[in-house]
Every structure is written in C-alpha cells, then in structure tokens.
N, C-alpha and C positions, 0 to 999 in steps of 0.2 A: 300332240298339242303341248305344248309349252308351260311352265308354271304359270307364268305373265299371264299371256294367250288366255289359259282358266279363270286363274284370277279376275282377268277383268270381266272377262263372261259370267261368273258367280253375283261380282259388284253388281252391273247391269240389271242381272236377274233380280236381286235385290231390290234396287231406283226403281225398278217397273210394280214390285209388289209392294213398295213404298208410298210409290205415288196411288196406284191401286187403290188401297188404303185408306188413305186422305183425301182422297174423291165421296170415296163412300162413307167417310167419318165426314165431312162438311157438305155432303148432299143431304143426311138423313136428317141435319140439323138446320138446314136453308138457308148453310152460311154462301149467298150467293158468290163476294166480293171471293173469298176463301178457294173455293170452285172455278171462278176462269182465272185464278192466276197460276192454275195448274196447267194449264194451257199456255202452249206457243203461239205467238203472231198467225203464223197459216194454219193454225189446227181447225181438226174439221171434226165434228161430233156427229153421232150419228147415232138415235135413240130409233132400233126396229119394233118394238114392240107400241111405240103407240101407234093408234091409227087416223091418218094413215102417219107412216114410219118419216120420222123426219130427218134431214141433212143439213146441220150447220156448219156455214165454213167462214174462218178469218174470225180476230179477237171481234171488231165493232160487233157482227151478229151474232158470235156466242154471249157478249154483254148482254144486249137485247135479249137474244132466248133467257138466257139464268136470270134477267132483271124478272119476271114471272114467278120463281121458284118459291115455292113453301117449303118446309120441313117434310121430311118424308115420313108417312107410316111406316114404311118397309126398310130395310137397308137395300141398297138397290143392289142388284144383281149383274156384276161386272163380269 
C-alpha cells in the first residue's frame, strides 16, 4: 500500500471516530437539531436494543424519530 493509499485510510479512520464522537457528545445532551445533521439524506439508523429494535430511514423520519429526544443518562453506547 502506498503513503497516499495509508494516508487516506488513517484520515477516514479518524471522520468515522470523529463523527462517532459527536453523536454521542450531542445525544447525551438532546441536542436533537445537532444529531441528524450528522446524518446524510438516505441515512438509515438503526437503534437494536430497544424493544422492539427499530429502523429509521431517509432525513424526514430521522427528524421525526430525534424530534422525541431527551438528554441521555447514559452516554450511548456506539
């Protein structure tokens, strides 16, 4: 593999523990608006642990779902 090649794969690895991050820094605080603009247009969310486990997809009904959100007790577990 290539400097480049690494390089960008390190970056990436980064954006993803970044964004990470910042989900769970503006979830624990119920910063809703903060939360789907972490989200792309067709992003799909997908929370297993509640019951029953739910699937949201596309920005309109990730809105909807976060428009619900409280602060969390917990830091959530990504």
């Amino acid at each position: 593999m290539n400097t480049e090649t690494r390089l960008a794969a390190l970056e990436a690895r980064f954006a993803i523990s970044e964004l990470r991050s910042k989900y769970c820094w503006h979830t624990v605080r119920g910063a809703r608006d903060a939360v789907l603009e972490l989200f792309t247009d067709d992003a799909a969310f997908e929370n297993s642990r509640s019951d029953p486990p739910v699937v949201v997809a596309g920005k309109a009904a990730l809105r909807e779902y976060f428009a619900r959100m409280k602060p969390a007790r917990r830091v959530p577990l990504v």
